[in-house]
N, C-alpha and C positions, 0 to 999 in steps of 0.2 A: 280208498278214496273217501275217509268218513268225512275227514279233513275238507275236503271238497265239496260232501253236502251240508257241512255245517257252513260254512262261508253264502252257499245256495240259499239257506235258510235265512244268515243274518241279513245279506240283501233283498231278500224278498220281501220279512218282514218288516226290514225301516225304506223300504221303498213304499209300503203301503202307508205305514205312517207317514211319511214324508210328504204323498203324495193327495192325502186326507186333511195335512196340516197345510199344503198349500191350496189344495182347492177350498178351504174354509176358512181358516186364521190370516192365513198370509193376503188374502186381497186387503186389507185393510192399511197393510205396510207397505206391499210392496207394489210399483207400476206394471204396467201392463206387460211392458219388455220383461221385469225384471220375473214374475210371475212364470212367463212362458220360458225363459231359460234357467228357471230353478224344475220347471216338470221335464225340460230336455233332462235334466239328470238323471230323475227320479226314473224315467221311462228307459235310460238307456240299463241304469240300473236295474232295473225290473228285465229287463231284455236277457242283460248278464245273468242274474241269479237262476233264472229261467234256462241259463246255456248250463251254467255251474252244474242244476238239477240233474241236466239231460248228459253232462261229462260224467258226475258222480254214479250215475246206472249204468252207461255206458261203460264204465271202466271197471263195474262190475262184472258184467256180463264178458267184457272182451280182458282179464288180468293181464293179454299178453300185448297188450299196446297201452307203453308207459305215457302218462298223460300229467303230470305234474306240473312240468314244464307249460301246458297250456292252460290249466290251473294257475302260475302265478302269474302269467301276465294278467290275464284277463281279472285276479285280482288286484292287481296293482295297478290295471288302467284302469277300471271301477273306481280305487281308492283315486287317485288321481284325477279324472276327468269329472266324475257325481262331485265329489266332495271339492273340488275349485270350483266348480258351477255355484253349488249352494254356496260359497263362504262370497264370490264376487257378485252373485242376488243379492244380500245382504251389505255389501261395502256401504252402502249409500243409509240405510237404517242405523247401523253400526256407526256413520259418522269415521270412516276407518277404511284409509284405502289400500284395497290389497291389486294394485295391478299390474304385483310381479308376480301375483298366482297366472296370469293374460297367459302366457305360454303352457303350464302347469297343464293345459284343458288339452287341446291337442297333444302334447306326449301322453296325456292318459288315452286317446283316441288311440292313438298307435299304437300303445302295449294290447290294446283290443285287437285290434286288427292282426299283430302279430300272433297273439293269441289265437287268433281264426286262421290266421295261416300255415304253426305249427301243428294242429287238430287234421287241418286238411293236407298236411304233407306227411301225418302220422296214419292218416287213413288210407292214401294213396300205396305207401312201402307197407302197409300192413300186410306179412306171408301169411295170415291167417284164417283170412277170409274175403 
């Protein structure tokens, strides 16, 4: 699961950049809405990398419960829901409307969630412990 902690890693640390460049560059640009739903990303973000962490040791520890599968959603709904967040903060700076990313945000919710659901339905049938 190295694979696993490096993704932990990338999101941890551009969530702190992220999360650094908006609490200081970005009031200048962006409104108050637009501000507060660019740190939803960055924090669900940080949530995730934080999960990633605690999968990639877990799946060390436990080899006989295959976790892959909850590894991609969770990064694919990370990629998905952080990264439309941040690009629809921005539409209005940008001059550039992206609001066919609108749905984009919620299916990355979901791949999270499913994500947390296959983790917890892997831990449930797990014979091993």
């Amino acid at each position: 699961m190295k694979n696993t902690l490096i993704w932990a890693s990338i999101f941890g640390l551009t969530s702190i950049i992220l999360g650094a460049f908006g609490a200081h560059a970005l009031k200048q640009f962006l409104t108050e809405q637009e501000l507060a739903s660019f740190l939803v990303g960055v924090r669900y973000q940080m949530y995730h990398a934080l999960f990633l962490l605690f999968l990639g040791l877990f799946a060390q520890l436990n080899p006989d419960v295959k976790l892959k599968s909850v590894k991609n959603f969770i990064v694919i709904g990370v990629l998905l829901f952080s990264c439309s967040i941040y690009l629809l903060s921005f539409q209005d700076v940008l001059n550039v409307k992206m609001s066919f990313l609108g749905p984009v945000t919620p299916l990355g919710g979901l791949f999270m969630i499913i994500g947390w659901c296959v983790f917890l339905v892997k831990l449930i049938t797990n014979k091993g412990g």
